[in-house]
CHARMM internal coordinates of N, CA and C (Angstrom, degrees):
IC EDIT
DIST 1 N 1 CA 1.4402
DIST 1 CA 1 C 1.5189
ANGL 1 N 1 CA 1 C 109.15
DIST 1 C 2 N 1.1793
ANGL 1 CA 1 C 2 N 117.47
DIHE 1 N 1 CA 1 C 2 N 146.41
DIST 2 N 2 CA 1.5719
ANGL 1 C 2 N 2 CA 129.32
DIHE 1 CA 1 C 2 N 2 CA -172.26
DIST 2 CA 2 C 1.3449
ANGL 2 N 2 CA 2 C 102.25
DIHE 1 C 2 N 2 CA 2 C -100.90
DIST 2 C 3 N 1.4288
ANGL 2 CA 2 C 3 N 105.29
DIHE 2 N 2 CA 2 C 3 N 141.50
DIST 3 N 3 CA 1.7487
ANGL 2 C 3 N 3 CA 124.13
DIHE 2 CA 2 C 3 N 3 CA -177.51
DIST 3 CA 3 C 1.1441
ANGL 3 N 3 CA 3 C 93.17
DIHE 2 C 3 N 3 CA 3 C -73.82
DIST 3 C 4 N 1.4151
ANGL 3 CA 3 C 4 N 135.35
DIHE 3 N 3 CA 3 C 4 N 133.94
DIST 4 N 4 CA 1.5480
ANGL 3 C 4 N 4 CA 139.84
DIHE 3 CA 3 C 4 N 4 CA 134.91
DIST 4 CA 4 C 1.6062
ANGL 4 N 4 CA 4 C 107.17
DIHE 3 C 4 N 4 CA 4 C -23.78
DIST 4 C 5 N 1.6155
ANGL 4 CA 4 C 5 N 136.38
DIHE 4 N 4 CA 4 C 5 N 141.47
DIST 5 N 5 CA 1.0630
ANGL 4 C 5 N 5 CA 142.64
DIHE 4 CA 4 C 5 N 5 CA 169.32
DIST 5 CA 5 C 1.4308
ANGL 5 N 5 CA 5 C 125.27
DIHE 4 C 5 N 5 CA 5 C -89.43
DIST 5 C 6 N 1.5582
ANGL 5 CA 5 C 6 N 123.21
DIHE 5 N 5 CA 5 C 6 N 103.90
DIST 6 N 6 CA 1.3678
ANGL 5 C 6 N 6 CA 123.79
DIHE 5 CA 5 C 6 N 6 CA -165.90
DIST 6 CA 6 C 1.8385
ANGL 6 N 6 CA 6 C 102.25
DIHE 5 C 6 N 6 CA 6 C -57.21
DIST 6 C 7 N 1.3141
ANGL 6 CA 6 C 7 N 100.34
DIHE 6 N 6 CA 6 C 7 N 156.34
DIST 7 N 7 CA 1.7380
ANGL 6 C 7 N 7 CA 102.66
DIHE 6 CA 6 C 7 N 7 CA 169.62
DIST 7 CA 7 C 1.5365
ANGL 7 N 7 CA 7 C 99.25
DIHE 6 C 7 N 7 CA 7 C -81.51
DIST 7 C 8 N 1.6112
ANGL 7 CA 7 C 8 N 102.30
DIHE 7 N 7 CA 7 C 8 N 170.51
DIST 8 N 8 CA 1.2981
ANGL 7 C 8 N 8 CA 121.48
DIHE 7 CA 7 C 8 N 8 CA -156.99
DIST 8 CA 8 C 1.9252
ANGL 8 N 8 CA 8 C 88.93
DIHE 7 C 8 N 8 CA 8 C -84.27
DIST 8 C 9 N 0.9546
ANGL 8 CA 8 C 9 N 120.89
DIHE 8 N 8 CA 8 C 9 N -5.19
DIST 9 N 9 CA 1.5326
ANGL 8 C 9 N 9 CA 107.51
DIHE 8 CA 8 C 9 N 9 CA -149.33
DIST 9 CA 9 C 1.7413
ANGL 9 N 9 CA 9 C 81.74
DIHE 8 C 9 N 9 CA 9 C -112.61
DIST 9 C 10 N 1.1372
ANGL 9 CA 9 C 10 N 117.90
DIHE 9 N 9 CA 9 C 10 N -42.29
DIST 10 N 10 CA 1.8509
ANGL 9 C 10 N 10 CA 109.49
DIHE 9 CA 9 C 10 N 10 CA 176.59
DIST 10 CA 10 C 1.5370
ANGL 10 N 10 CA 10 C 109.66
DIHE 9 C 10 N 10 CA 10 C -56.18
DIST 10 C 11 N 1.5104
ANGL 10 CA 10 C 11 N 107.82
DIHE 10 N 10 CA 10 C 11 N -55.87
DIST 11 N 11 CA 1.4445
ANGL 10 C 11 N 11 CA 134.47
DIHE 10 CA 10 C 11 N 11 CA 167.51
DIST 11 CA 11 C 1.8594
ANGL 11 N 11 CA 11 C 95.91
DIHE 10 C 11 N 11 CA 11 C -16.14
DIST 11 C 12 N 1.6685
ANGL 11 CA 11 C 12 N 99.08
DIHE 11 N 11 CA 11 C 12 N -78.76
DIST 12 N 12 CA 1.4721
ANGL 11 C 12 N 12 CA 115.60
DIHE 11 CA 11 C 12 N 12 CA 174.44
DIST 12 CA 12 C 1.4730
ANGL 12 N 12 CA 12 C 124.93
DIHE 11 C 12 N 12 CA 12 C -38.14
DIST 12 C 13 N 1.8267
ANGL 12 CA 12 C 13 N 105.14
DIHE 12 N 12 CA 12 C 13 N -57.67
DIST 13 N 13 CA 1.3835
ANGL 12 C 13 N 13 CA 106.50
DIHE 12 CA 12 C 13 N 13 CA 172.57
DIST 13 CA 13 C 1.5093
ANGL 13 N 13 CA 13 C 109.83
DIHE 12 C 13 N 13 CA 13 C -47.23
DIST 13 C 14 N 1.5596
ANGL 13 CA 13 C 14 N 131.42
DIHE 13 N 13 CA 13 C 14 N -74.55
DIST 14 N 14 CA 1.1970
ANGL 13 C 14 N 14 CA 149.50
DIHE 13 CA 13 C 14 N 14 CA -175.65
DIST 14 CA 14 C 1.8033
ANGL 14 N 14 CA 14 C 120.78
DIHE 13 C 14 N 14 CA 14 C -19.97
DIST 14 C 15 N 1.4703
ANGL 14 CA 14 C 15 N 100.45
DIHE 14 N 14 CA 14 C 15 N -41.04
DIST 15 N 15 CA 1.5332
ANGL 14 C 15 N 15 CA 111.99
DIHE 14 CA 14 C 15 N 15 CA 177.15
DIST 15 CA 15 C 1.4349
ANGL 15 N 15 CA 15 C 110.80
DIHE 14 C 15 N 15 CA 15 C -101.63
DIST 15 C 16 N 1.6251
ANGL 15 CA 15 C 16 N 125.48
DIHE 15 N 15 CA 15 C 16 N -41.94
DIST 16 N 16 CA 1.2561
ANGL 15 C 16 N 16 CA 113.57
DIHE 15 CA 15 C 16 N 16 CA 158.39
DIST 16 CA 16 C 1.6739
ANGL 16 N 16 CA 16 C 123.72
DIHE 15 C 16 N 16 CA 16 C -33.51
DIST 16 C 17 N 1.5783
ANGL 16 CA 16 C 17 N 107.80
DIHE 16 N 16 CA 16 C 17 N -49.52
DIST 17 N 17 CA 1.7501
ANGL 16 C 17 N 17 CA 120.31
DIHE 16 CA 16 C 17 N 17 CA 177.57
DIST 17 CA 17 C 1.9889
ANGL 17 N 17 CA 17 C 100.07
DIHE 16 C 17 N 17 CA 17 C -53.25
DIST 17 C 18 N 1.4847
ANGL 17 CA 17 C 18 N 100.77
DIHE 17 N 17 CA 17 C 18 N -49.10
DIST 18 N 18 CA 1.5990
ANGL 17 C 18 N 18 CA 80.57
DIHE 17 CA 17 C 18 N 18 CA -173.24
DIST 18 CA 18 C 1.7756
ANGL 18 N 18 CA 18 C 119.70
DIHE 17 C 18 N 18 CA 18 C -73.07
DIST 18 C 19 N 1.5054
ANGL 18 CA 18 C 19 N 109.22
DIHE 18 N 18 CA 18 C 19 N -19.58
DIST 19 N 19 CA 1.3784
ANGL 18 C 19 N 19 CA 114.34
DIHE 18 CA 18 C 19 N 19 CA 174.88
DIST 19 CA 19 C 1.5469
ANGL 19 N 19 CA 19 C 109.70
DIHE 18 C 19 N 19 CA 19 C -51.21
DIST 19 C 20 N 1.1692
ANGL 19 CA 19 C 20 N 99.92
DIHE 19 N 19 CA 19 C 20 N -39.14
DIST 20 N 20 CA 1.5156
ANGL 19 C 20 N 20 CA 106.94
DIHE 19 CA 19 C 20 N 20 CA -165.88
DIST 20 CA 20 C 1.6287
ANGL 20 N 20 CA 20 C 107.46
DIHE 19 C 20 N 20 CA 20 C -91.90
DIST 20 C 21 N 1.1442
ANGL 20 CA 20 C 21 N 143.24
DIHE 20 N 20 CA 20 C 21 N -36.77
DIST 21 N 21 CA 1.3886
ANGL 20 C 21 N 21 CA 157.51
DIHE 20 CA 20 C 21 N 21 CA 123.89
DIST 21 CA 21 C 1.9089
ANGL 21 N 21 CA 21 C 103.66
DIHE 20 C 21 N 21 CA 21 C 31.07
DIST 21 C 22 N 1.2919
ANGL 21 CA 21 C 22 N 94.46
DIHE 21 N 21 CA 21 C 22 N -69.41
DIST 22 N 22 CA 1.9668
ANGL 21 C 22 N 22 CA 104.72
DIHE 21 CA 21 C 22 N 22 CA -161.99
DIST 22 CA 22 C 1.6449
ANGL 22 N 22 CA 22 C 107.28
DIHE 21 C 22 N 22 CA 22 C -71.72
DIST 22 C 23 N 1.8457
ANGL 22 CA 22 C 23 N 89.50
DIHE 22 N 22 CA 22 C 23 N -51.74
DIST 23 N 23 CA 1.8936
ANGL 22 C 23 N 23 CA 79.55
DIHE 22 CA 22 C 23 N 23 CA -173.15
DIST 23 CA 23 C 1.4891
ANGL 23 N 23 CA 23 C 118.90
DIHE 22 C 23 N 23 CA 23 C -84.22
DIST 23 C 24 N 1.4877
ANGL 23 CA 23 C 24 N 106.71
DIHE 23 N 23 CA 23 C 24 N -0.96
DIST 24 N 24 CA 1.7905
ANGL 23 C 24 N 24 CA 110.89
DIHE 23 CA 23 C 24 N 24 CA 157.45
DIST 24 CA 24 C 1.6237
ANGL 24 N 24 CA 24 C 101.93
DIHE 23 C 24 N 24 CA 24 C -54.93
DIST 24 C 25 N 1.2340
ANGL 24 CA 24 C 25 N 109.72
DIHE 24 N 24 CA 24 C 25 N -80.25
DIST 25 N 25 CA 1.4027
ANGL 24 C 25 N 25 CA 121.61
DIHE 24 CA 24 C 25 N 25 CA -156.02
DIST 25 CA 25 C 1.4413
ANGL 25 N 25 CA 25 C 114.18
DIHE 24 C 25 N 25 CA 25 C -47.67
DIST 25 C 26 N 1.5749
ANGL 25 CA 25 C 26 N 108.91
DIHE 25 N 25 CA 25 C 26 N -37.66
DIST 26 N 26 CA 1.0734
ANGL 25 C 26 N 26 CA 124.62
DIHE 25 CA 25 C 26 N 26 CA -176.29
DIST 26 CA 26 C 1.7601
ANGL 26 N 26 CA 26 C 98.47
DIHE 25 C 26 N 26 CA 26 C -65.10
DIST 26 C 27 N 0.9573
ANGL 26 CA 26 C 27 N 125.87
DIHE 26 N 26 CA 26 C 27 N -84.40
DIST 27 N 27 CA 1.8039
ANGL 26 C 27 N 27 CA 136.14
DIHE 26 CA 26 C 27 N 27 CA -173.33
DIST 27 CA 27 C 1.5111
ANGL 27 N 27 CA 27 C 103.86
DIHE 26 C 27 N 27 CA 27 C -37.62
DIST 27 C 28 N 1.1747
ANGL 27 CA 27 C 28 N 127.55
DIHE 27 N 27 CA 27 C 28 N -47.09
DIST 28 N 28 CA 1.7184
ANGL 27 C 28 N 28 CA 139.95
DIHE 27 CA 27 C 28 N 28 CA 176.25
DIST 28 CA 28 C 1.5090
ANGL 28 N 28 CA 28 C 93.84
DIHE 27 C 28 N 28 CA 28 C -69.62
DIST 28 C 29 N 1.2607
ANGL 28 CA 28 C 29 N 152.43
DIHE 28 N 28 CA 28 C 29 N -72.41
DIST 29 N 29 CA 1.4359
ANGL 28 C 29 N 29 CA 131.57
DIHE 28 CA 28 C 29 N 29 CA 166.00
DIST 29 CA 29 C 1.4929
ANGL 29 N 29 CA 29 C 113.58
DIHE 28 C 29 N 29 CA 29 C -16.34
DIST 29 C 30 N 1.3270
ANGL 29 CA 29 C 30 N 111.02
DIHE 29 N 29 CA 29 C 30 N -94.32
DIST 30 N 30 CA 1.3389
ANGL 29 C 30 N 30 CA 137.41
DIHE 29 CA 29 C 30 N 30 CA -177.05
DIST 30 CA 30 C 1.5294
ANGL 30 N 30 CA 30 C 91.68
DIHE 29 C 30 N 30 CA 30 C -29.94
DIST 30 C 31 N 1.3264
ANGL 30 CA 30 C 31 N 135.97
DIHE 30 N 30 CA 30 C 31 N -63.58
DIST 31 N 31 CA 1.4409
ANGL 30 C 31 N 31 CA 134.78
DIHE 30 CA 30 C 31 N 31 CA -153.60
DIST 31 CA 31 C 1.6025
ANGL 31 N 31 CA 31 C 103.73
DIHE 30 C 31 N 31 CA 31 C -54.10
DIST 31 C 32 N 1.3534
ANGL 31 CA 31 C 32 N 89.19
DIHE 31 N 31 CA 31 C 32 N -48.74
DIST 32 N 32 CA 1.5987
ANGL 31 C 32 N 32 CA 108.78
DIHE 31 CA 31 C 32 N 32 CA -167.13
DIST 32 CA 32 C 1.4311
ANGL 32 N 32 CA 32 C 117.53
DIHE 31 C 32 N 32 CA 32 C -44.24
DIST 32 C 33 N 1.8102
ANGL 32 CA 32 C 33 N 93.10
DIHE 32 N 32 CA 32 C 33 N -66.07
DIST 33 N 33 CA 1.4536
ANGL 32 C 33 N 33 CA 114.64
DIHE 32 CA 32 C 33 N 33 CA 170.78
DIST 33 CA 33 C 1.3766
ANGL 33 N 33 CA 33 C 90.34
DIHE 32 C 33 N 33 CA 33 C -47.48
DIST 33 C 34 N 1.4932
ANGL 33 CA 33 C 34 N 148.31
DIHE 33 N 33 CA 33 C 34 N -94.44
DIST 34 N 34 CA 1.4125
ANGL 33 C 34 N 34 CA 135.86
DIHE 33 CA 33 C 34 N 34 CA -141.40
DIST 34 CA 34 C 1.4969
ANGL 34 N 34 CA 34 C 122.21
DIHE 33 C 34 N 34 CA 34 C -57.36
DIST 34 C 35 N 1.0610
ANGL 34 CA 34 C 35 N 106.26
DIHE 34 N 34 CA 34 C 35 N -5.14
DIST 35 N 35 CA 1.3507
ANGL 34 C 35 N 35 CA 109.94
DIHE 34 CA 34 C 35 N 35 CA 166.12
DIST 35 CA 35 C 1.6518
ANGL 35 N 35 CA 35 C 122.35
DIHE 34 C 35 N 35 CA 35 C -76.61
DIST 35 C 36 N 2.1350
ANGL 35 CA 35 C 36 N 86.71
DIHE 35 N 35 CA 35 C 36 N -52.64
DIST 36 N 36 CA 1.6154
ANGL 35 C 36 N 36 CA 77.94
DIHE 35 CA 35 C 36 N 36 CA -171.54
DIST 36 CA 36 C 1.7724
ANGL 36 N 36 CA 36 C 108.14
DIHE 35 C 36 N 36 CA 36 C -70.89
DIST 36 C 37 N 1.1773
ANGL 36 CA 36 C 37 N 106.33
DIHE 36 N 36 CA 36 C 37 N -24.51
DIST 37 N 37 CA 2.0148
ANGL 36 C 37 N 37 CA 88.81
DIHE 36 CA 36 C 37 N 37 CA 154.87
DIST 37 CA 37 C 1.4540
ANGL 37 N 37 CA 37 C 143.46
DIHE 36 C 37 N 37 CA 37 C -21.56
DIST 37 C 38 N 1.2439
ANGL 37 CA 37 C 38 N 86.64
DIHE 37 N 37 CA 37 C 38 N -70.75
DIST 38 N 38 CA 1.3272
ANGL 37 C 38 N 38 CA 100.75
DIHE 37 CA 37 C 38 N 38 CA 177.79
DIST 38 CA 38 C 1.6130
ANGL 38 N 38 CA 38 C 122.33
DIHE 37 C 38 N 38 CA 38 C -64.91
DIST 38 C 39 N 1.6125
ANGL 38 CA 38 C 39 N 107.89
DIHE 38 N 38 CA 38 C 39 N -35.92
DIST 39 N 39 CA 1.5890
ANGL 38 C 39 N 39 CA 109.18
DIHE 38 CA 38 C 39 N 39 CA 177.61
DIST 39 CA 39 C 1.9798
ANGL 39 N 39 CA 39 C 109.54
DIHE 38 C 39 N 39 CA 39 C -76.63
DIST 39 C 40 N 1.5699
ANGL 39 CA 39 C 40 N 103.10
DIHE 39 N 39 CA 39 C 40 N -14.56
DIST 40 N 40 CA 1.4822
ANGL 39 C 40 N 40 CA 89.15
DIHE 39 CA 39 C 40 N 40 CA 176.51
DIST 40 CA 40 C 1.4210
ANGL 40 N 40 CA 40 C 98.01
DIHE 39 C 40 N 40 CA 40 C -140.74
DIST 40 C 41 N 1.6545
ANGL 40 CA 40 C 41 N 123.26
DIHE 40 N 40 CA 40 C 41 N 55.52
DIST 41 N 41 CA 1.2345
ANGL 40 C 41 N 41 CA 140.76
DIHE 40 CA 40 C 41 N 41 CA 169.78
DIST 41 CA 41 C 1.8290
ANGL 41 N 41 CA 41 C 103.69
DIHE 40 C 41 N 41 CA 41 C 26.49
DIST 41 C 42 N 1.1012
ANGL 41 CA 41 C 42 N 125.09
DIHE 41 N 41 CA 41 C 42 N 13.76
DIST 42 N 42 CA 1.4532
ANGL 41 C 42 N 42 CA 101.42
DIHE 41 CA 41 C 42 N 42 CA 155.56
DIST 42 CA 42 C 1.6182
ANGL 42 N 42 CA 42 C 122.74
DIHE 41 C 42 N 42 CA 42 C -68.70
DIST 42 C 43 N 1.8181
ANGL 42 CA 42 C 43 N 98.53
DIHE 42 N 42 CA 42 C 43 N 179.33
DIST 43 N 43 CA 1.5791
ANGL 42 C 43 N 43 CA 99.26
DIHE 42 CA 42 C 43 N 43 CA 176.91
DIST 43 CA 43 C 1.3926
ANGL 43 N 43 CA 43 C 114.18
DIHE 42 C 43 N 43 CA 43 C -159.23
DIST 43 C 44 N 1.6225
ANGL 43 CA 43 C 44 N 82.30
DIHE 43 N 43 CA 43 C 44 N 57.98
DIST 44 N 44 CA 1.8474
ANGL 43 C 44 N 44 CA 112.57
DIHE 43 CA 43 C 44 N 44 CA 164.36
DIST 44 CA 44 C 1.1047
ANGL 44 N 44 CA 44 C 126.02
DIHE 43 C 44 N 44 CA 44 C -138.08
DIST 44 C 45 N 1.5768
ANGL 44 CA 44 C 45 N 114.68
DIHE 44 N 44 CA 44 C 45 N -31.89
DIST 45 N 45 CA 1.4837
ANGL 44 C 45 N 45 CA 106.40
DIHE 44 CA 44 C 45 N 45 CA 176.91
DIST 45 CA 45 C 1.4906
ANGL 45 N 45 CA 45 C 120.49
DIHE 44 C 45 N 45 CA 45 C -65.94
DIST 45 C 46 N 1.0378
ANGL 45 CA 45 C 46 N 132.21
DIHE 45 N 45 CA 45 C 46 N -7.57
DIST 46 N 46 CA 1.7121
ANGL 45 C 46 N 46 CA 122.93
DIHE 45 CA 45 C 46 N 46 CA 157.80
DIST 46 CA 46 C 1.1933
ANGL 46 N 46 CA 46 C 101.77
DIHE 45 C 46 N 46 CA 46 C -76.34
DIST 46 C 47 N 1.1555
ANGL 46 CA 46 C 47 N 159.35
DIHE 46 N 46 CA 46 C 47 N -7.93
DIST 47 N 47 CA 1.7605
ANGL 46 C 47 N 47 CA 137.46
DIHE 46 CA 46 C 47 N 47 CA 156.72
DIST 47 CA 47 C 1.5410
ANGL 47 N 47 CA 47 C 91.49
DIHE 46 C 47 N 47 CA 47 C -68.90
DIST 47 C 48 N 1.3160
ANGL 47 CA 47 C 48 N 120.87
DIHE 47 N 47 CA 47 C 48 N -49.62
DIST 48 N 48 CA 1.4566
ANGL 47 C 48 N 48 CA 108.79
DIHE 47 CA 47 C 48 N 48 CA -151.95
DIST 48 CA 48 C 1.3097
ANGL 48 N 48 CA 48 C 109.45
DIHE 47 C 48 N 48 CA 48 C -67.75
DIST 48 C 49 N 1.3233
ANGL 48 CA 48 C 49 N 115.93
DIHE 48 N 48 CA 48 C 49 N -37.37
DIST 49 N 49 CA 1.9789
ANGL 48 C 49 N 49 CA 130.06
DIHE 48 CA 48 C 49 N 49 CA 169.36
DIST 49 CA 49 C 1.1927
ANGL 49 N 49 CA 49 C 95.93
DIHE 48 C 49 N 49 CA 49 C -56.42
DIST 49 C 50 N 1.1104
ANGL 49 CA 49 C 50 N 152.26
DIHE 49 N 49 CA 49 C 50 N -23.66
DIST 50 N 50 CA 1.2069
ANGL 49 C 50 N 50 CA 145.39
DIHE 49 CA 49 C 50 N 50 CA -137.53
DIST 50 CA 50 C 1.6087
ANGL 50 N 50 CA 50 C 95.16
DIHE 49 C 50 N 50 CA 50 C -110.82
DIST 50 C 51 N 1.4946
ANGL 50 CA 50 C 51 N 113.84
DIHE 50 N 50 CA 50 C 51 N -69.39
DIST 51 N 51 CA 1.4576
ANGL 50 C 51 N 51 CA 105.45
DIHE 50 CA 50 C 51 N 51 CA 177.62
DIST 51 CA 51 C 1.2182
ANGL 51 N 51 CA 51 C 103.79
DIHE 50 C 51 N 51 CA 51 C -50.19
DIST 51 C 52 N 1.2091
ANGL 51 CA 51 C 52 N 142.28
DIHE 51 N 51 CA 51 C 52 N -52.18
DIST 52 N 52 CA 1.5543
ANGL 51 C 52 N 52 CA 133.98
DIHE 51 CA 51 C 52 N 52 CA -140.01
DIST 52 CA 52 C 1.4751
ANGL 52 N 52 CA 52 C 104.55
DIHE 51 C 52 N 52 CA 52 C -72.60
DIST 52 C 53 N 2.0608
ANGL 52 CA 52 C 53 N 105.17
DIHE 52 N 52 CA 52 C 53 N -42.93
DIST 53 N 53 CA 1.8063
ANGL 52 C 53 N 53 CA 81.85
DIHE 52 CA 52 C 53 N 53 CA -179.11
DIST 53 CA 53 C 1.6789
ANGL 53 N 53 CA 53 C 93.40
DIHE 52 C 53 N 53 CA 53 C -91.65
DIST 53 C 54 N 0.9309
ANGL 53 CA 53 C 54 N 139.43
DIHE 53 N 53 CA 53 C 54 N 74.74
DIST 54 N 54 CA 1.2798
ANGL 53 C 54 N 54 CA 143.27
DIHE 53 CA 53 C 54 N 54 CA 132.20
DIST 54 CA 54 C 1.5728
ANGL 54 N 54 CA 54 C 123.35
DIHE 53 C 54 N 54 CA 54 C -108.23
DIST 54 C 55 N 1.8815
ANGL 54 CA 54 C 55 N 101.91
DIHE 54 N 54 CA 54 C 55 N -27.89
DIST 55 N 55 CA 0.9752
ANGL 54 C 55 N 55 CA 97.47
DIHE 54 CA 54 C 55 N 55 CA 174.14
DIST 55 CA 55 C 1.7982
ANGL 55 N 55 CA 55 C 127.70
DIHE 54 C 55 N 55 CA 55 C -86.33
DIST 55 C 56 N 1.4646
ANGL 55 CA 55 C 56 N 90.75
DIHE 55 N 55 CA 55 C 56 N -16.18
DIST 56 N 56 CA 1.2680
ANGL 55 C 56 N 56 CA 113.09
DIHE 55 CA 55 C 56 N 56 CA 177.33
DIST 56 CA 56 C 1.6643
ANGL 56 N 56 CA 56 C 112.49
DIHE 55 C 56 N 56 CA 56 C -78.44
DIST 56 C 57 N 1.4607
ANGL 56 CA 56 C 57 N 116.34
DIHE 56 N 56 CA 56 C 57 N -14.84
DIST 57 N 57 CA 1.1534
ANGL 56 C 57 N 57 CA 122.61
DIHE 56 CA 56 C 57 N 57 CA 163.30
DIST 57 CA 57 C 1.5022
ANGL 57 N 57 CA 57 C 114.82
DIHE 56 C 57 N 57 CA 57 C -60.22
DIST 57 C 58 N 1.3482
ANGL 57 CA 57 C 58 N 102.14
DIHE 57 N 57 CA 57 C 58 N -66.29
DIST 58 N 58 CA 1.6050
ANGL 57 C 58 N 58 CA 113.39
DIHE 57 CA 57 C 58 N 58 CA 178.43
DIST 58 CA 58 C 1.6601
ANGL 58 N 58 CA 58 C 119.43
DIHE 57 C 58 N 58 CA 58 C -43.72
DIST 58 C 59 N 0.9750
ANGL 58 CA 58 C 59 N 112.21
DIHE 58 N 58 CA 58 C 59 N -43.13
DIST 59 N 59 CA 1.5190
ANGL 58 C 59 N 59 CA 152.48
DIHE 58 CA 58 C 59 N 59 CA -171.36
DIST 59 CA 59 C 1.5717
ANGL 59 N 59 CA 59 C 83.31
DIHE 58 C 59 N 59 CA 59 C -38.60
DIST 59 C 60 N 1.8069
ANGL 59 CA 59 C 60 N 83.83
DIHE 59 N 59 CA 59 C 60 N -94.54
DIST 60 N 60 CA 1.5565
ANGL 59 C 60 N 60 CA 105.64
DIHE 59 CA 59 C 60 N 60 CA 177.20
DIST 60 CA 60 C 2.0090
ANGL 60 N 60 CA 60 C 127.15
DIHE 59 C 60 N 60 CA 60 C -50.03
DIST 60 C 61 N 1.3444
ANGL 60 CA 60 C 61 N 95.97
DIHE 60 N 60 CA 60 C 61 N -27.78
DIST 61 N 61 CA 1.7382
ANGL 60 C 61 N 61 CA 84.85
DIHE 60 CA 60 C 61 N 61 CA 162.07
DIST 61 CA 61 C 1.4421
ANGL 61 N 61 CA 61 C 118.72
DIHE 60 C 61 N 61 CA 61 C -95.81
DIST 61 C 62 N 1.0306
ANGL 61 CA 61 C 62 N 129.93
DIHE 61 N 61 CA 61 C 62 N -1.29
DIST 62 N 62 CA 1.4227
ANGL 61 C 62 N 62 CA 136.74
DIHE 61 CA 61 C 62 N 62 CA 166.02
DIST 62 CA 62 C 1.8468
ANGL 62 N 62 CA 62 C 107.44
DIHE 61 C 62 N 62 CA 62 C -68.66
DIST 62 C 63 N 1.7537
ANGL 62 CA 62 C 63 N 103.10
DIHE 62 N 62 CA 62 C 63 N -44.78
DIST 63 N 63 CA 1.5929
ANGL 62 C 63 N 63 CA 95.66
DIHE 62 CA 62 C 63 N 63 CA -174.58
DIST 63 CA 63 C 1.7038
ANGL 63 N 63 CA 63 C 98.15
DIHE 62 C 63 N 63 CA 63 C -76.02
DIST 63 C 64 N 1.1066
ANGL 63 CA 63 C 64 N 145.79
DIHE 63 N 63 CA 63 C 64 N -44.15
DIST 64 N 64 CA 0.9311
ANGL 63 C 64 N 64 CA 152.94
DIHE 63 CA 63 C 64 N 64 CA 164.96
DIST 64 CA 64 C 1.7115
ANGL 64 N 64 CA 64 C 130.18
DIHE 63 C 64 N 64 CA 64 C -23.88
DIST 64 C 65 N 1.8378
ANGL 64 CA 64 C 65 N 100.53
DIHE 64 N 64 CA 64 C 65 N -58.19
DIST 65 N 65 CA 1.4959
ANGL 64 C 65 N 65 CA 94.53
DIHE 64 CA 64 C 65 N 65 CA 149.11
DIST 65 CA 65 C 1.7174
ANGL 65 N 65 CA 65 C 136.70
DIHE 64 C 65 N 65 CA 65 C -94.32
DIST 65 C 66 N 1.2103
ANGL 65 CA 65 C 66 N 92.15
DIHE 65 N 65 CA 65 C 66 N 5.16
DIST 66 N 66 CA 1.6562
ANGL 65 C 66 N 66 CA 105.63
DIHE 65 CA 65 C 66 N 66 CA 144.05
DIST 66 CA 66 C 1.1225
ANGL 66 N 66 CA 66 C 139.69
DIHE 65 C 66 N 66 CA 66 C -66.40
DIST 66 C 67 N 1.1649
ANGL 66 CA 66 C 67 N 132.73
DIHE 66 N 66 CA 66 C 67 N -29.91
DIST 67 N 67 CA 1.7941
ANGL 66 C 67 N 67 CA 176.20
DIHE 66 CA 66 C 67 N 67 CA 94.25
DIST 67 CA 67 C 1.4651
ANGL 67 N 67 CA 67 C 98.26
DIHE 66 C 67 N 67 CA 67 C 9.08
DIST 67 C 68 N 1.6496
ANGL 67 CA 67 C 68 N 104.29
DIHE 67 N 67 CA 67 C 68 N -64.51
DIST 68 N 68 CA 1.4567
ANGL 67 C 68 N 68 CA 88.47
DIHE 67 CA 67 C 68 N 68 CA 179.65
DIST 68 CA 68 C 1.7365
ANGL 68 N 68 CA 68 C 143.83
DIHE 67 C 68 N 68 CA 68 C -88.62
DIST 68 C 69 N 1.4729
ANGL 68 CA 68 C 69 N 89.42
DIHE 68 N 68 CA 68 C 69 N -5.62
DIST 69 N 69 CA 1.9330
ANGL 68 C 69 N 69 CA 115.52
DIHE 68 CA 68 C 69 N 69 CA -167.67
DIST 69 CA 69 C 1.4750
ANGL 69 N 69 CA 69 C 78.86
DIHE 68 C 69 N 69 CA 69 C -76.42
DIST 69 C 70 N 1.6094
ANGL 69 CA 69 C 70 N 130.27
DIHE 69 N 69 CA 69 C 70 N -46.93
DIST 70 N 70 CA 1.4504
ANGL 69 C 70 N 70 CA 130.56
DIHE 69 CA 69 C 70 N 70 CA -142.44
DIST 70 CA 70 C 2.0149
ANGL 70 N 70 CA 70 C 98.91
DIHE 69 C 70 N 70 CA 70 C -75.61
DIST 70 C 71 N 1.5202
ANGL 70 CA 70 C 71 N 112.58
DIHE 70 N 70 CA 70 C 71 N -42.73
DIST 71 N 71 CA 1.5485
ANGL 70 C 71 N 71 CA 110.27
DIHE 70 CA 70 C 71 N 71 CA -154.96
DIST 71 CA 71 C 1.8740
ANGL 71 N 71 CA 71 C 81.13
DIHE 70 C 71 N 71 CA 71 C -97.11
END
COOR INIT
IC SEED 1 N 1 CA 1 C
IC BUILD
């Protein structure tokens, strides 16, 4: 049986979303962490925000092109 053919413009939406995906997660980590710095004067928790939405970047574009190899 043959897959129905997505349009070019969902196609578009779909990879534009993952372009944009990493350096969200990434800047919203980092932000986070620099905040909670500043409210409890440490000067580590922005590395630690920092990996996590990076990892949570990956995370989420990994399920994503999984999502798409599968339909």
């Amino acid at each position: 049986m043959k897959k129905p053919q997505r349009s070019a413009w969902l196609q578009l939406g779909r990879y534009t979303q993952l372009a944009m995906l990493m350096p969200a997660c990434v800047v919203s980590g980092y932000a986070i962490g620099y905040y909670l710095d500043k409210a409890f004067g440490t000067h580590y928790l922005y590395l630690v925000f920092l990996l996590l939405g990076i990892a949570a970047g990956f995370i989420e574009m990994i399920r994503e092109v999984q999502k798409d190899s599968v339909d």
